[in-house]
C-alpha positions as CSV (number, residue, x, y, z in Angstrom):
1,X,110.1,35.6,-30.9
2,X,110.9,33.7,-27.8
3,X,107.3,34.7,-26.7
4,X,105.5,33.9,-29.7
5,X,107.0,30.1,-29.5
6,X,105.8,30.3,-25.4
7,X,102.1,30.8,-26.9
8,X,102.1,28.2,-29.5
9,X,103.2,25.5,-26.4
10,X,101.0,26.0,-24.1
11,X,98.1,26.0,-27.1
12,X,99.7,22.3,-28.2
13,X,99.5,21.4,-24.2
14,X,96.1,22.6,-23.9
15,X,94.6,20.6,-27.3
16,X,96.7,17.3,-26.1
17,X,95.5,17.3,-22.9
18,X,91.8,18.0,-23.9
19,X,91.9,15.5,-26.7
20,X,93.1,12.7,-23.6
21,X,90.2,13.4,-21.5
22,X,87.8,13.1,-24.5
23,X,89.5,9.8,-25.5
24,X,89.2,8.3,-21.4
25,X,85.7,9.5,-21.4
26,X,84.9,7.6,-24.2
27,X,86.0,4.3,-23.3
28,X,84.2,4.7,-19.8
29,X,81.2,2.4,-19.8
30,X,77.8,4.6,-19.0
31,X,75.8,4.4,-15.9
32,X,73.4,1.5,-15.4
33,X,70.1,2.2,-15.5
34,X,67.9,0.3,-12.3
35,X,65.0,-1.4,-13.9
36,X,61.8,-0.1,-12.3
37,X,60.5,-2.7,-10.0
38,X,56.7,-3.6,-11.5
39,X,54.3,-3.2,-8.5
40,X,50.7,-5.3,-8.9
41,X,47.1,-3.3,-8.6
42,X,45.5,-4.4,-5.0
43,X,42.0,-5.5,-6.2
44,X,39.1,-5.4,-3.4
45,X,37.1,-9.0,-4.3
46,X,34.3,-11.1,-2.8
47,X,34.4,-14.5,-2.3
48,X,31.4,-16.1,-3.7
49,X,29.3,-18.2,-1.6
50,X,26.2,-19.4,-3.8
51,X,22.8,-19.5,-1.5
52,X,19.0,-19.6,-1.5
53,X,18.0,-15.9,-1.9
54,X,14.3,-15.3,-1.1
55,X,13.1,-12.9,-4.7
56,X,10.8,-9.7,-3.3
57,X,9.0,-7.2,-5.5
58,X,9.3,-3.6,-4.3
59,X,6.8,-1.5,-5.3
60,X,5.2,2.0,-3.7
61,X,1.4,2.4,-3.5
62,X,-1.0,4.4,-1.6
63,X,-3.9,3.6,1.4
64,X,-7.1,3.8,0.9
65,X,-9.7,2.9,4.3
66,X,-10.6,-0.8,3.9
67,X,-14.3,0.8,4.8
68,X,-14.9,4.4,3.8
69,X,-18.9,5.4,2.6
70,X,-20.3,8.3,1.6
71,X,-23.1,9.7,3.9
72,X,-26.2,10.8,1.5
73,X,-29.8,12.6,2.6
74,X,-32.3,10.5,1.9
75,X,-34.7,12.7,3.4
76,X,-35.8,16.5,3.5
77,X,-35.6,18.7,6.3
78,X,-33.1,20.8,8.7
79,X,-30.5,19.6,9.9
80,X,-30.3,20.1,13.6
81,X,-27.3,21.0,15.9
82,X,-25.7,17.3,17.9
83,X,-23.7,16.7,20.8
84,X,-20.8,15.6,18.3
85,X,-19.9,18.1,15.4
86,X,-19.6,15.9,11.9
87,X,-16.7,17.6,11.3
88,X,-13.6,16.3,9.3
89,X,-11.3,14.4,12.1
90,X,-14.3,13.7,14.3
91,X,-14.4,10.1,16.1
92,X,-17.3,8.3,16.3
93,X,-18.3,5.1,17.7
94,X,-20.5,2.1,15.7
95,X,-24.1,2.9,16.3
96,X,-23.3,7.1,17.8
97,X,-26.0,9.0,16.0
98,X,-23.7,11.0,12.7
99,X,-26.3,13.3,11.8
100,X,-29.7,14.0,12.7
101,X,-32.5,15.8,10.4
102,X,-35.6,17.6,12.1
103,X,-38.4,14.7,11.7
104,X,-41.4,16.6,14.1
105,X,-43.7,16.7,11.3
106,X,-43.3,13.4,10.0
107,X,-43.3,11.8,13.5
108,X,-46.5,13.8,13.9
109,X,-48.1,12.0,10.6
110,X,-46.6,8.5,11.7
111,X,-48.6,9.0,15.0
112,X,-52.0,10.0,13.7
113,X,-51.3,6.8,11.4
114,X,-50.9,4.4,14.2
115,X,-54.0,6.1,16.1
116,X,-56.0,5.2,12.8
117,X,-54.8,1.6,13.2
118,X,-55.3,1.4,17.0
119,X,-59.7,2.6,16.2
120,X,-59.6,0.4,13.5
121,X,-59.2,-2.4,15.4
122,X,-61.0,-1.2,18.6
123,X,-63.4,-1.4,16.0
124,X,-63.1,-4.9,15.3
125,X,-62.9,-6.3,18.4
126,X,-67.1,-6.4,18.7
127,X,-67.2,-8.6,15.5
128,X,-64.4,-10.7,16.5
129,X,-66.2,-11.8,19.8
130,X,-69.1,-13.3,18.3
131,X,-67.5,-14.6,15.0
132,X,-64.2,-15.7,15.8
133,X,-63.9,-16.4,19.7
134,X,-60.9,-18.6,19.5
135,X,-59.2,-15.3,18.2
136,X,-60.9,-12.8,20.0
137,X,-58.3,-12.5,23.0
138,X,-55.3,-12.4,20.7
139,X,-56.3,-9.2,19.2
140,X,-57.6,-7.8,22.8
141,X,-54.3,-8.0,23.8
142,X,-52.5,-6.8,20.9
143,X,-55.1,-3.8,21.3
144,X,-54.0,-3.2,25.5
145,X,-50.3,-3.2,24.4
146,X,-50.7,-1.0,21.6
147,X,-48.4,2.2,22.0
148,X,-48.8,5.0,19.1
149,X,-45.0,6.2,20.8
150,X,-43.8,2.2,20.5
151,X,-42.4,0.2,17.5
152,X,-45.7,-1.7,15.7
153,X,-45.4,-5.2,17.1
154,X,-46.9,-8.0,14.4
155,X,-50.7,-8.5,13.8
156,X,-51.6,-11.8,15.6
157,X,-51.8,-15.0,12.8
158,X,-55.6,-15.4,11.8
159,X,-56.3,-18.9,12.7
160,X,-58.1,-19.5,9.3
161,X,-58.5,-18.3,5.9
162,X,-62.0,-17.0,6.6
163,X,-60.6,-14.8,9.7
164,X,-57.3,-13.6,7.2
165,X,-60.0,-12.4,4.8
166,X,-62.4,-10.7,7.3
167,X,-59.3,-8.9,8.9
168,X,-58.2,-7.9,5.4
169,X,-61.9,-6.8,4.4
170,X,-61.4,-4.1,7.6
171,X,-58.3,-2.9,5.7
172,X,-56.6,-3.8,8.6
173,X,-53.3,-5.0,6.8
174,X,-52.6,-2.2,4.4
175,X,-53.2,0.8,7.3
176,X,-50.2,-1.6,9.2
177,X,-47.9,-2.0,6.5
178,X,-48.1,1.7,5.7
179,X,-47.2,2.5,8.9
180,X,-44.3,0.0,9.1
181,X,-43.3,1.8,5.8
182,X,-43.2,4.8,7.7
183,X,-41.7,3.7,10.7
184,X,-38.8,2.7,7.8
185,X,-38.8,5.9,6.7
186,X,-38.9,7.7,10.1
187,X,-35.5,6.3,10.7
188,X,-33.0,8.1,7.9
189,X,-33.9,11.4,9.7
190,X,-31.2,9.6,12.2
191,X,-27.6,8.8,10.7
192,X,-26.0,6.3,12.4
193,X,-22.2,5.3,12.1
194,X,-22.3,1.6,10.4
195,X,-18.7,1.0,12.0
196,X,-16.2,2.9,14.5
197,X,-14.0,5.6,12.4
198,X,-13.9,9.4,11.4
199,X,-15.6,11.9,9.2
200,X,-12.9,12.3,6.2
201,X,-15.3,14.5,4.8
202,X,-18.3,17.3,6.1
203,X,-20.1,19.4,3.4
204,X,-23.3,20.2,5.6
205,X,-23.8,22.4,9.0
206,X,-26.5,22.5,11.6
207,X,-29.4,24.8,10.7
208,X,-29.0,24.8,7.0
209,X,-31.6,22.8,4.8
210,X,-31.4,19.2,3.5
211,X,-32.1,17.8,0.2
212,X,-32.8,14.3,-0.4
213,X,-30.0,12.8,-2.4
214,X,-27.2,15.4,-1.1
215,X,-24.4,14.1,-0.5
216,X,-23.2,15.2,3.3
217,X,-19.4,13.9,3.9
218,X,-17.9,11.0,3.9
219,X,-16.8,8.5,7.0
220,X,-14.0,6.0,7.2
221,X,-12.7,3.0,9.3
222,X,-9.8,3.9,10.3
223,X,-8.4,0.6,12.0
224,X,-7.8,-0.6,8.6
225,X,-6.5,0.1,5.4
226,X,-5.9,-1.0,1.7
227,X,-2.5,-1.0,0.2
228,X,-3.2,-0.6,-3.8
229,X,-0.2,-1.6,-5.7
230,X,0.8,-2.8,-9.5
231,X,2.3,-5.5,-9.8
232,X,4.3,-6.4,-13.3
233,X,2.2,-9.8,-15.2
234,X,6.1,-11.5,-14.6
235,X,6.2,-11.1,-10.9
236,X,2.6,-11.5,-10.5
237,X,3.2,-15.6,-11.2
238,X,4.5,-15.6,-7.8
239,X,2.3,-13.6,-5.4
240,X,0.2,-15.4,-3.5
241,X,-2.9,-14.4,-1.3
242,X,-2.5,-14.4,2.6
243,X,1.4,-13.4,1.7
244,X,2.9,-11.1,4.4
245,X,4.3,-8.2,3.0
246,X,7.0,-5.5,4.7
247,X,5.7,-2.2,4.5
248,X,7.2,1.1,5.4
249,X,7.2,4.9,4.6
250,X,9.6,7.5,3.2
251,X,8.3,10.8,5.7
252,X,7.7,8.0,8.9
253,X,9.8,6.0,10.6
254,X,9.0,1.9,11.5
255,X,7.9,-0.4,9.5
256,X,4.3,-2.3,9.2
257,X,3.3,-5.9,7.9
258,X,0.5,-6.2,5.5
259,X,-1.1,-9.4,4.2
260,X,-1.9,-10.0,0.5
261,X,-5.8,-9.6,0.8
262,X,-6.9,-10.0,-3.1
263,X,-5.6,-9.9,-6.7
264,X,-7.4,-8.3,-9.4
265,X,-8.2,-10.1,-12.4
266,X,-7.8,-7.1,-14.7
267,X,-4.9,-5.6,-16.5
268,X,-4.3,-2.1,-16.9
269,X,-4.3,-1.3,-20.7
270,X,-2.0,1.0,-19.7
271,X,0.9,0.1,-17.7
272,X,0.0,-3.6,-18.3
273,X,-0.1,-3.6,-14.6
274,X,-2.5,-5.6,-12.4
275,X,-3.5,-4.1,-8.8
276,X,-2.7,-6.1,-5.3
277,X,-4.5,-5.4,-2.5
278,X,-2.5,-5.5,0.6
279,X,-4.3,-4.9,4.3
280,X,-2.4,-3.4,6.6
281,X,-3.0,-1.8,9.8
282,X,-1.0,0.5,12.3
283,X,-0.6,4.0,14.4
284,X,-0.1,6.6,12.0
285,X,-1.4,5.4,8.7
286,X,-3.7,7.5,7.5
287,X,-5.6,7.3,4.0
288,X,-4.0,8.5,0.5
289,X,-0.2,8.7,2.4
290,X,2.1,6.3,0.2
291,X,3.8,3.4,1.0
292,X,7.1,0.9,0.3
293,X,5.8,-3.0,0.1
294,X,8.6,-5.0,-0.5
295,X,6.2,-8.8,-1.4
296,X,8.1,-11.7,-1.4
297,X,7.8,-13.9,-4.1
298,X,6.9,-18.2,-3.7
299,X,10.1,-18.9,-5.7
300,X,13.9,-18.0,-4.7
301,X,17.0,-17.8,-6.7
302,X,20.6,-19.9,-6.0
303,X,22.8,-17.3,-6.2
304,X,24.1,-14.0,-4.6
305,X,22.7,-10.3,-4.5
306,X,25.6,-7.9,-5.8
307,X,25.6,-4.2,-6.5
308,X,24.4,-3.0,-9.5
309,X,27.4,-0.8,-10.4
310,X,29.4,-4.2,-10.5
311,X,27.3,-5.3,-13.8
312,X,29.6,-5.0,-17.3
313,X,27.1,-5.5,-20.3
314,X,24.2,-5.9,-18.3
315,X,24.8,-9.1,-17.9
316,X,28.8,-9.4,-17.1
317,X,30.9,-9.0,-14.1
318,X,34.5,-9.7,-13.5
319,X,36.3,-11.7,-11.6
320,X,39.9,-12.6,-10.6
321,X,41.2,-16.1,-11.8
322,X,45.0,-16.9,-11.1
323,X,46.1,-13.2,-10.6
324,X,44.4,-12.3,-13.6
325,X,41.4,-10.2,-14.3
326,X,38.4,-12.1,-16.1
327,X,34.9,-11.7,-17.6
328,X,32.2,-14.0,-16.2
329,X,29.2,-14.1,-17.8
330,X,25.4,-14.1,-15.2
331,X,22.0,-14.9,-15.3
332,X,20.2,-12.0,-13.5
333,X,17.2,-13.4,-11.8
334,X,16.1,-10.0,-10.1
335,X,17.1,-6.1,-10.3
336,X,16.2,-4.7,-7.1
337,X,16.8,-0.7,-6.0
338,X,20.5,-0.5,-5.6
339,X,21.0,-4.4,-6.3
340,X,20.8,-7.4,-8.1
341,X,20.4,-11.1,-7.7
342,X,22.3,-13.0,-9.9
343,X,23.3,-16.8,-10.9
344,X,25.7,-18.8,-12.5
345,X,29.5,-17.2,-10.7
346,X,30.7,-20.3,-9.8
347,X,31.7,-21.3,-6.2
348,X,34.3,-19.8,-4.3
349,X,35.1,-17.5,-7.3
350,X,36.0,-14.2,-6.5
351,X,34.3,-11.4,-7.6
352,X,36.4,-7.9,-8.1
353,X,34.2,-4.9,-6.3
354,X,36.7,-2.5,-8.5
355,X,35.5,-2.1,-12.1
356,X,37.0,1.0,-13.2
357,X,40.8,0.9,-14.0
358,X,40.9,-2.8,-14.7
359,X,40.2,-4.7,-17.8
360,X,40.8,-7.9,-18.8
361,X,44.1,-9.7,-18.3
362,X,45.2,-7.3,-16.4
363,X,47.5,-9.1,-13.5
364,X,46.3,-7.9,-9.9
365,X,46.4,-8.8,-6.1
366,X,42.9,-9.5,-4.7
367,X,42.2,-8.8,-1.3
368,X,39.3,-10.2,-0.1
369,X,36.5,-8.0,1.6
């Protein structure tokens, strides 16, 4: 019995002292909680500073030679071996003989044509003695300088109609003027170079038989070159001729200047482009390689040039006004590669080079770059 009542106590001890620690828990006031300190985005801007920005037109084109023709036969005959081999790559100087086609029997014909002409007027000397003295001498000499080898010199003037007409009754002038004709003639069995360049082209050999009208290579100035680019009808308002133009190449290193040489008056049906001719010369160019022109325009633009990334819109960018993340509104005046020249951010406004992770209104700290 006496045990039973020790139980029941120590049960009332144990629920009065657990109901007192539930009621002084209660009225202890909870921890309180530290309000997490708001931290500002850093924002990267740029200070505007609004200036003349000179507008250029990049564009890629390829060289041609400024003077390239194509060497044709105009004669028959073989073509004989020279001291220089018109091969592709092959130098030659203005005036070095290109080609040269076997002309031993036409020579031969041109010389037994001057030999006619040199009797026929041994012939007429006799007659010319008695009926034109005054003009006797003239033709005595022409006669003791005559050279079948020689270029034909000109027939001395006849002093009057009646000596023209005797001369031409002796069919004096026709036997010359055929042999000047061939003399003309005698000359396309040698190819000359009109100008200082390079074979770009050989489609003959020595020994092998030439046709009159072949074609036989091509030849090239290689101290000068075309650049042909198109040019959009909007940009072309601006492009003027004599313009210098930076040039350079993707596969060579430096850079060359070309000058706006002409501007064609016809539009591509397709591309609606028109072509500019730009010259250019240099080390290293060679014809068909491409190349970068970057033209600049007569007009310029008052504004900045920004990266493209930056635009919102296409036409948007934002800015930070008061700690605050804006949307300004832009004229773009020019896309360029990676760029793009804008107006209208107003001065000293700063431009956020951060777009992604900021909207509007958002409150940031700019730091200028």
């Amino acid at each position: 019995m006496q045990k039973r009542k020790s139980i029941l106590l120590g049960i009332f001890v144990l629920v009065v002292t657990i109901g007192i620690s539930v009621m002084f828990a209660a009225m202890k006031e909870p921890p309180k909680r530290k309000a997490a300190a708001k931290k500002e985005l850093m924002v990267p801007v740029r200070r505007i500073q609004n200036e003349k920005v000179p507008l250029v037109v990049s564009v890629v084109g390829n060289l041609e030679a400024h003077e390239k023709v194509e060497v044709f036969a105009e004669v028959n005959g073989v073509l004989e071996k020279s001291n220089r081999p018109f091969l592709e790559g092959v130098n030659f100087q203005k005036g070095e003989v290109l080609l040269r086609i076997k002309d031993d029997k036409y020579r031969a014909s041109l010389y037994s044509k001057k030999s006619s002409l040199m009797n026929e007027i041994a012939k007429l000397l006799p007659d010319l003695k008695f009926d034109f003295p005054n003009s006797y001498e003239d033709w005595k000499k022409y006669l003791t300088e005559f050279s079948i080898e020689s270029g034909l010199h000109p027939l001395p003037e006849p002093k009057d109609e009646k000596e023209k007409y005797f001369v031409a009754g002796r069919n004096i002038y026709q036997t010359y003027y055929d042999i000047k004709s061939m003399e003309e003639e005698l000359q396309k069995y040698t190819l000359r170079a009109p100008f200082t360049g390079e074979i770009s082209e050989s489609n003959i050999k020595p020994g092998t038989l030439v046709r009159s009208g072949q074609k036989l290579g091509e030849f090239l100035n290689t101290s000068s070159y075309d650049l042909i680019v198109g040019v959009d009808l909007n940009s072309l308002r601006g492009i003027e001729k004599g313009a210098k133009v930076e040039l350079s190449s993707d596969n060579l290193k430096g850079n060359w200047i070309g000058i706006v040489d002409r501007i064609s008056s016809r539009v591509d049906d397709k591309t609606q482009m028109v072509d500019v001719y730009i010259t250019v010369s240099g080390k290293d160019l060679k014809e068909g390689m491409f190349l970068c022109a970057a033209i600049q325009l007569k007009e310029e633009a008052y504004g900045v040039e920004i990266a493209r990334k930056l635009l919102l819109d296409t036409n948007k960018v934002l800015i930070v006004k008061n700690g605050l993340i804006e949307e300004a509104q832009v004229n773009i005046v020019q896309y360029r590669n990676n760029t793009v020249v804008v107006e209208g951010l107003p001065e000293n406004s700063l431009l956020s080079l951060k777009t992604s992770g900021v909207h509007k209104g958002l409150k940031v700290s700019p730091i200028e770059q």
